[in-house]
C-alpha positions as CSV (number, residue, x, y, z in Angstrom):
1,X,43.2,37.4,77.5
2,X,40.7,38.5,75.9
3,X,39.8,37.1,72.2
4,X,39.7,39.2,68.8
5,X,36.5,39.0,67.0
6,X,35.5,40.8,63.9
7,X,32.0,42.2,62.9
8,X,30.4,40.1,60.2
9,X,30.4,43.7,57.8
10,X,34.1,43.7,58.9
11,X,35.0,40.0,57.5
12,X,33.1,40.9,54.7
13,X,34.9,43.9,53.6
14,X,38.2,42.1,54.8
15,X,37.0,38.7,52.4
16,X,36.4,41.3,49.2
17,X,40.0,42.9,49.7
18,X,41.3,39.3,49.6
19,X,39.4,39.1,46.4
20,X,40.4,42.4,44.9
21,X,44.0,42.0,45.9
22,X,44.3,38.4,44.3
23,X,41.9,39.0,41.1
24,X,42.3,42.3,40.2
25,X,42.5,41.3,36.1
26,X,39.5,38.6,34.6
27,X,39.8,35.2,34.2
28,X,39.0,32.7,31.8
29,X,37.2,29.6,33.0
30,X,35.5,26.8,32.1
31,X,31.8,25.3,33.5
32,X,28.8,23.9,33.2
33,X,25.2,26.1,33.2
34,X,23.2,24.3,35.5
35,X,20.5,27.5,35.3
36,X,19.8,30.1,33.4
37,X,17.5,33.3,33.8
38,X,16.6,36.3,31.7
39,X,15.8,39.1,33.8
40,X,12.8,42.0,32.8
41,X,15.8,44.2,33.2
42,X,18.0,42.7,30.2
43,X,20.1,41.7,33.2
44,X,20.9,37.4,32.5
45,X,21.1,35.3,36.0
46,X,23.2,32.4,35.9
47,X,24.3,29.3,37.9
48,X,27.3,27.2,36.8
49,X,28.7,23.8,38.1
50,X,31.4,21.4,37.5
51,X,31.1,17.9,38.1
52,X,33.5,14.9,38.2
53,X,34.4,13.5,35.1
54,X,34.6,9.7,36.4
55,X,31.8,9.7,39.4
56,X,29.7,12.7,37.5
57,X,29.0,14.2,41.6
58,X,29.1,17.5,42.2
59,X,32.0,19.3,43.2
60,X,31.5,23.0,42.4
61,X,28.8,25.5,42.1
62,X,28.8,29.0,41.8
63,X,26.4,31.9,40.9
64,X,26.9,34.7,37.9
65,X,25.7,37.1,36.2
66,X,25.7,39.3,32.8
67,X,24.5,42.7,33.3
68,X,22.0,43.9,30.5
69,X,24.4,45.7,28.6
70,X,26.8,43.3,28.2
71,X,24.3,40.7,27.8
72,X,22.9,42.7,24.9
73,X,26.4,42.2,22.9
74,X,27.1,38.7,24.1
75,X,24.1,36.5,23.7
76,X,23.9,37.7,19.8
77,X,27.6,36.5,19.4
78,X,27.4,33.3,20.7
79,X,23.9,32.5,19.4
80,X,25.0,33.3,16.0
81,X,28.5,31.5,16.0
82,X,27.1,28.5,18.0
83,X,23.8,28.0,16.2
84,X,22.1,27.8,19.7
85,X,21.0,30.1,22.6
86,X,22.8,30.1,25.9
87,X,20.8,27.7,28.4
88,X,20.8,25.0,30.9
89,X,23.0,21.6,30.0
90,X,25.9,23.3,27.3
91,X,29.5,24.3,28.9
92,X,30.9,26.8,28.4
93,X,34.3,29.1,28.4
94,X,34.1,32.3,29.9
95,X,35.6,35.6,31.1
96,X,34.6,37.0,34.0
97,X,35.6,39.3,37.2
98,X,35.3,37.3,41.1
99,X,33.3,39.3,43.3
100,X,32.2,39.6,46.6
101,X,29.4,41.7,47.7
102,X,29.1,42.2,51.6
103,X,25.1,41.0,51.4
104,X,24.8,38.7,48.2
105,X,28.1,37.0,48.9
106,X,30.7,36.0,46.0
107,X,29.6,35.5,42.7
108,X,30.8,36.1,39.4
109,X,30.5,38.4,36.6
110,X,31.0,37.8,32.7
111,X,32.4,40.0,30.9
112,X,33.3,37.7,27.2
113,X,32.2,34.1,26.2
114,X,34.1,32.0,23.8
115,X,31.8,30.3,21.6
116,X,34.4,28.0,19.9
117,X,34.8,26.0,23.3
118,X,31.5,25.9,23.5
119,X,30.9,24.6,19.7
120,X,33.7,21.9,20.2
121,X,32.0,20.9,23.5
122,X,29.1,20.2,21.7
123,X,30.2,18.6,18.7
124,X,31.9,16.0,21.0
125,X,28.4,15.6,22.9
126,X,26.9,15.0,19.6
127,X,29.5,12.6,18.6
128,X,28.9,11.1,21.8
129,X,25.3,10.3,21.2
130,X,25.3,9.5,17.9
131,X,28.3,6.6,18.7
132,X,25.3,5.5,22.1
133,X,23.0,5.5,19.6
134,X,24.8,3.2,17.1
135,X,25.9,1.0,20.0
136,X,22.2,1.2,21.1
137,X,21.6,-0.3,17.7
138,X,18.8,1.9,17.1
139,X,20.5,4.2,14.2
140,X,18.5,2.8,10.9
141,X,15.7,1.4,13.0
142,X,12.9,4.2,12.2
143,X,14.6,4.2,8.7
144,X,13.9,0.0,8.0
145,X,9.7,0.5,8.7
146,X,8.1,0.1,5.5
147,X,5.9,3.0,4.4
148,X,2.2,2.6,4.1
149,X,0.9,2.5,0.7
150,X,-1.4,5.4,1.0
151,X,0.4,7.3,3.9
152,X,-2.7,9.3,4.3
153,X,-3.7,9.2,8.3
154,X,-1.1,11.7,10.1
155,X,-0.2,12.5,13.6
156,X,2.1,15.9,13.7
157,X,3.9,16.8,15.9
158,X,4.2,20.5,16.4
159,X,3.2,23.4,18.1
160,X,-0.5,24.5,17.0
161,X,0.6,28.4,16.6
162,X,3.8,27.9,14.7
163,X,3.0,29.3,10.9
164,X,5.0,26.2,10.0
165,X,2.1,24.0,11.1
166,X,-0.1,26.3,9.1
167,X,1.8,26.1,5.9
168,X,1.8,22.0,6.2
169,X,-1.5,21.9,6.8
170,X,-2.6,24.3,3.8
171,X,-0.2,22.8,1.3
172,X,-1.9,19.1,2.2
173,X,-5.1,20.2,2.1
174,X,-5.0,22.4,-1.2
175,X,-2.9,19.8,-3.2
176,X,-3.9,20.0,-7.3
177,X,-4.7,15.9,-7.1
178,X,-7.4,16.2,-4.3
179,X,-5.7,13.5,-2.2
180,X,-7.9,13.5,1.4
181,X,-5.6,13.2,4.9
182,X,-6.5,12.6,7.8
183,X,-4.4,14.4,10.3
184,X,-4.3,14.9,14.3
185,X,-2.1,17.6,15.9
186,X,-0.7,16.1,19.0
187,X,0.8,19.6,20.7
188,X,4.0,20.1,22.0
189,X,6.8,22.6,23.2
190,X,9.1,22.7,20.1
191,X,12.0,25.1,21.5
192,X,13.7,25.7,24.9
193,X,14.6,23.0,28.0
194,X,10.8,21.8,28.4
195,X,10.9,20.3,24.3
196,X,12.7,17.4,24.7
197,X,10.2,16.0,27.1
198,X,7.5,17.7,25.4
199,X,7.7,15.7,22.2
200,X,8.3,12.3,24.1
201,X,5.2,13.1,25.4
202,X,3.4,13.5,22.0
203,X,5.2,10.4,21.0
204,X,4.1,8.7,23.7
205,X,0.2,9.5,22.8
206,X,0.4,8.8,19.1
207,X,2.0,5.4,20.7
208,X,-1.2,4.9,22.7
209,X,-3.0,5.1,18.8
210,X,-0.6,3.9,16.8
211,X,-3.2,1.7,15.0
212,X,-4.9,4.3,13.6
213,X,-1.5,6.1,11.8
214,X,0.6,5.7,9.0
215,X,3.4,7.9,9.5
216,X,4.5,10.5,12.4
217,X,5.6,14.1,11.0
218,X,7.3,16.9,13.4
219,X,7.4,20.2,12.3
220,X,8.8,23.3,14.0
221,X,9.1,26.2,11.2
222,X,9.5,29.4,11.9
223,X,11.7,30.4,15.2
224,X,15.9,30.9,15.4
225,X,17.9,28.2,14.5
226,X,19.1,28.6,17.8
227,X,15.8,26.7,19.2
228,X,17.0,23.6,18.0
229,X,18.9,22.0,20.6
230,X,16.0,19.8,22.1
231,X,16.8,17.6,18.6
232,X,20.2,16.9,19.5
233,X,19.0,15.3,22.5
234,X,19.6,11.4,23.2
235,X,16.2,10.9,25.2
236,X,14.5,12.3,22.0
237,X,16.8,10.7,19.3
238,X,16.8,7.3,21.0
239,X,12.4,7.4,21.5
240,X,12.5,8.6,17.7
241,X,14.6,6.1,16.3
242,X,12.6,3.2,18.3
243,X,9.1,4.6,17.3
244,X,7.0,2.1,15.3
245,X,6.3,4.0,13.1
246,X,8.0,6.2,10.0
247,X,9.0,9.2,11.1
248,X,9.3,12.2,9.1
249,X,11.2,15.4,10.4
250,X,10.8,19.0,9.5
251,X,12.7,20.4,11.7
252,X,14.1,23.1,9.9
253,X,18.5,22.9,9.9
254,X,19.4,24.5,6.8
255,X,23.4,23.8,7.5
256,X,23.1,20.9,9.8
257,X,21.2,17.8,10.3
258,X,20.0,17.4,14.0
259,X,20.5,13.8,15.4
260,X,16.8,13.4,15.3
261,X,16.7,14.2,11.6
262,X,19.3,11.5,11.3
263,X,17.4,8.4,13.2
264,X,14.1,9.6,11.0
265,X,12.8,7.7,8.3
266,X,12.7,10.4,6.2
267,X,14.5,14.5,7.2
268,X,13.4,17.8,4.8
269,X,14.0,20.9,5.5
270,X,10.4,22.4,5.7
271,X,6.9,21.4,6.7
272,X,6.0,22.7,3.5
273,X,8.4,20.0,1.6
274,X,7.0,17.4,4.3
275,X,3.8,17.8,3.5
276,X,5.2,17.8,-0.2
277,X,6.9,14.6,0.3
278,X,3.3,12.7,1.7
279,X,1.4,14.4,-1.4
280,X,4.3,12.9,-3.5
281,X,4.0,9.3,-1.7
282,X,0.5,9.9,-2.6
283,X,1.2,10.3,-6.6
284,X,3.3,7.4,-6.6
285,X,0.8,5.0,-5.1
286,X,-1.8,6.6,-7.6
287,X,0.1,6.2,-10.7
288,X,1.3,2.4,-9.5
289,X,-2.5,1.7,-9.3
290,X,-2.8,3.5,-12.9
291,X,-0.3,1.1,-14.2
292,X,-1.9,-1.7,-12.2
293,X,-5.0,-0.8,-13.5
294,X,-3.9,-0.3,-17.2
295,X,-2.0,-3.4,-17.4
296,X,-4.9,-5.5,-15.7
297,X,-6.8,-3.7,-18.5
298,X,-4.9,-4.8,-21.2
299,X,-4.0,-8.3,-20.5
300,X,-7.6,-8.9,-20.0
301,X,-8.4,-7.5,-23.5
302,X,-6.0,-9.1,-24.8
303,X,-6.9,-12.6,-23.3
304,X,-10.4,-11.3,-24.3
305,X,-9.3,-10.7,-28.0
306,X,-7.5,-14.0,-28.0
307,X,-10.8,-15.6,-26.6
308,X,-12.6,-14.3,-29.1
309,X,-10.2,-15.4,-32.1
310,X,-10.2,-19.0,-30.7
311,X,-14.3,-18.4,-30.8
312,X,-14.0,-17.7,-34.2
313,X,-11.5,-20.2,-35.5
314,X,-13.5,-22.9,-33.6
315,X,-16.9,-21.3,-35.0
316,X,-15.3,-21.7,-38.5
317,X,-14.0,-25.2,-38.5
318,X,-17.3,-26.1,-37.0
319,X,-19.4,-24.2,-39.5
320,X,-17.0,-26.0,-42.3
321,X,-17.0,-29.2,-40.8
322,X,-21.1,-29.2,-40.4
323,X,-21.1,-27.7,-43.8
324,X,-18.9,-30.9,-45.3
325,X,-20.2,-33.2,-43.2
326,X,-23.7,-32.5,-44.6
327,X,-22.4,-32.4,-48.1
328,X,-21.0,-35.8,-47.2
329,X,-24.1,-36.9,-45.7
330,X,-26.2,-35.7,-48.7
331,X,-23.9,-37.2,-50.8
332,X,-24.6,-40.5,-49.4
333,X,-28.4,-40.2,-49.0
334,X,-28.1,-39.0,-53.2
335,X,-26.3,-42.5,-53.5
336,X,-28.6,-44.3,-51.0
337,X,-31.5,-42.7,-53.2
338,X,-29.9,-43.7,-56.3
339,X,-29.1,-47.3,-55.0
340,X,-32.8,-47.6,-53.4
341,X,-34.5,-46.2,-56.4
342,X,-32.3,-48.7,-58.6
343,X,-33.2,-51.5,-56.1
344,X,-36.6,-50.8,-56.1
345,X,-36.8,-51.0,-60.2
346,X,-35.2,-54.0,-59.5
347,X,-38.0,-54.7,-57.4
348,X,-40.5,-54.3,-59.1
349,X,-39.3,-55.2,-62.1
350,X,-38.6,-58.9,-61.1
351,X,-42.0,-58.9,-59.2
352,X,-43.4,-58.0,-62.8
353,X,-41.2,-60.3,-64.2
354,X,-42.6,-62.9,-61.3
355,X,-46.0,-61.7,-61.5
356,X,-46.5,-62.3,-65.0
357,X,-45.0,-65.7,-64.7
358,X,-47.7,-66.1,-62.2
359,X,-50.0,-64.6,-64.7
360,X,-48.7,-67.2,-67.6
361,X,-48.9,-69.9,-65.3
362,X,-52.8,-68.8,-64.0
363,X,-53.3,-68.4,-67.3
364,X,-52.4,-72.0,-68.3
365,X,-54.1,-73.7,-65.2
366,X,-57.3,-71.2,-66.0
367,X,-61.0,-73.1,-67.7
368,X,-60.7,-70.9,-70.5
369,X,-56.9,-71.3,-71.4
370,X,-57.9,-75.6,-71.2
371,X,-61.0,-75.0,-73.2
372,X,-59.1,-73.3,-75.8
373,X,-56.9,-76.5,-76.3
374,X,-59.7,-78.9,-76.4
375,X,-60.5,-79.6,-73.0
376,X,-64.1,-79.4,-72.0
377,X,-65.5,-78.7,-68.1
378,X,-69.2,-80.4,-67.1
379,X,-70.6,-78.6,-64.1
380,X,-74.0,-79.4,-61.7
381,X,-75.1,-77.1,-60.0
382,X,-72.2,-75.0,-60.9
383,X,-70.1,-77.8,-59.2
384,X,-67.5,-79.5,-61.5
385,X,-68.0,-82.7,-61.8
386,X,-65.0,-84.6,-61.2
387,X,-66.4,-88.6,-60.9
388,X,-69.5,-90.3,-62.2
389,X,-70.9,-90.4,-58.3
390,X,-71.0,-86.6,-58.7
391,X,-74.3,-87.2,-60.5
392,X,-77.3,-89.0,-60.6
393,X,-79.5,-90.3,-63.6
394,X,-81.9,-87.4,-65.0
395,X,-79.7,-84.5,-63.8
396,X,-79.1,-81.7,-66.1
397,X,-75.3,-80.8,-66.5
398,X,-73.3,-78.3,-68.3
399,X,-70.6,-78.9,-70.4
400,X,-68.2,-75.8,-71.4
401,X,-66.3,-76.1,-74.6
402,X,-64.1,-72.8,-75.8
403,X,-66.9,-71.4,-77.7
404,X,-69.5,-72.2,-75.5
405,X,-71.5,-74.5,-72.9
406,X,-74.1,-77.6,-73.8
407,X,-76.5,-78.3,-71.6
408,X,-77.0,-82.4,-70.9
409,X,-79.5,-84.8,-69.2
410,X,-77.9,-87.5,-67.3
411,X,-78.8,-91.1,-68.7
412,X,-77.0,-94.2,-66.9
């Protein structure tokens, strides 16, 4: 007997009646983008899979498509009721037709997106990370660094052609104080599925010269607030919350804060009022040393003053106390004057006194004062002569007598 076989067109066009015949209407369904691709056409080229929720293996894939002028109406929509752009990682719940085409095989084509799945698929994700993160315990790590006094030595992180990077740096360097920075961009991809690892990448160079840093600032500005999914990532939140040093995040949500901008030190909604915030930190640490200064100023001109008033009471009460004790002291020289000028009266008075005693008593003892009274003095030679042996017979004396001398020859 011989066997039935089919061409391969034949099983083709026999598979895509199955198809038509059993999905004639769209379907709603719900997957994964595991790729995404705009076409130079405006046509979008996708890839979705499913995976299983306890093992996370793979257990569908299938390709799809959005032709350009559907595309057109759709990526708008859910771009501006998500916040984000369509791409690689989110899930999604779509409408779309199954078709099989006898070269290209079976693939699907999307014909309406719901963007509120999509939203609540990612606000669980986010809730997902942030409750890792907190169990990571690395939620208020970047948050606990102290600041640097003079935050003044910068690595950004940004893309070196965004106009945000340009407004940061012109706002730092053209602040009305004249505070000097010293910043290095380290670049990076700030949007799309190459950011996340982008940034880690720049983080993982400023780690390399942490040392010579204060604080870490990323900066996006300018772009669609759809470009911001990269900072709901947990790779990029968790390497941001354990960096070493203070982050500060510029990132740019003006509804929502990204989970980066919530393991940061510091989150503001521009570069502009980043590089704001460092010029502020600046001002602060300037008018503390103002106030260090002025209070070191006047407690020393005070102690100074004080210094000086102690100088000037001790200066007094030595002037005064010299001043009295040399009133004292010529007080008592005046008395020792008086008392040696008395005493030497004294003096000389009893040594006149004594003296003319001795003068009385001279007197009485002297020849003349015994001559006066009678007494008479017989000299030889001008020798008194005291015995009879003091002369010899023949020799010629003198006798003095009060009002005169007689002259004598010795006779025995």
């Amino acid at each position: 007997m011989e066997k039935e076989t089919y061409s391969l067109s034949q099983l083709t066009r026999f598979i895509n009646q199955v198809f038509k015949v059993n999905f004639e209407s769209t379907v709603w369904i719900k997957a994964e983008i595991s790729e995404l691709r705009e076409a130079s056409n405006g046509h979008c080229y996708l890839e979705f899979i499913e995976k299983d929720p306890d093992t996370d293996t793979l257990i569908a894939k299938m390709k799809a498509n959005i032709w350009a002028n559907t595309y057109r109406m759709l990526k708008p929509y859910f771009e501006s009721s998500t916040g984000q752009q369509l791409h690689a990682g989110i899930k999604v719940l779509v409408s779309v037709t199954v078709d099989f085409h006898d070269v290209f095989g079976l693939s699907l084509n999307i014909r309406d997106i719901d963007p509120t799945y999509t939203l609540g698929e990612l606000a669980k994700r986010r809730l997902e990370i942030i409750r890792q993160l907190e169990k990571d315990g690395v939620m208020e790590m970047n948050k606990s660094l102290e600041l640097a006094t003079l935050p003044n030595r910068v690595a950004v992180i940004s893309s070196p052609t965004a106009a945000g990077y340009d407004d940061f740096c012109n706002q730092l360097e053209n602040n009305p104080d004249g505070f000097v920075f010293y910043k290095k961009l380290f670049p990076a991809i700030m949007q799309g599925d190459m950011a996340t690892g982008s940034i880690i990448e720049a983080l993982d160079k400023i780690y390399e010269y942490a040392d010579l840093f204060d604080i870490v600032i990323i900066i996006r500005g300018g772009g669609a607030t759809t470009d911001l999914a990269c900072f709901d990532s947990y790779e990029l939140a968790l390497n941001c919350a354990q960096f070493p040093l203070p982050i500060i995040a510029g990132i740019g949500h003006q509804r929502d804060l990204s989970i980066v901008d919530m393991v940061a030190h510091t989150s503001v909604k521009t570069p502009t009022a980043a590089a704001a915030l460092l010029i502020e930190m600046m001002e602060e640490a300037k008018n503390r040393m103002t106030d260090a200064y002025t209070a070191i100023y006047q407690l020393l001109n005070q102690r100074i003053q004080n210094q000086q008033q102690k100088i000037a009471d001790i200066s007094w009460k030595i002037k005064h106390a010299l001043l009295n004790k040399t009133a004292n002291k010529k007080l008592t020289l005046e008395r020792q004057k008086s008392r040696l000028i008395q005493a030497i009266r004294l003096t000389i008075s009893a040594q006149k006194n004594k003296l003319a005693l001795i003068e009385n008593s001279v007197e009485r003892h002297s020849p003349a004062f015994l001559l006066k009274y009678g007494y008479t003095i017989t000299t030889i030679n001008g020798k008194r002569i005291s015995s009879v042996n003091d002369v010899q017979d023949g020799d010629t004396i003198k006798t003095y007598v009060s009002d005169g001398e007689v002259k004598s020859i010795v006779e025995k």
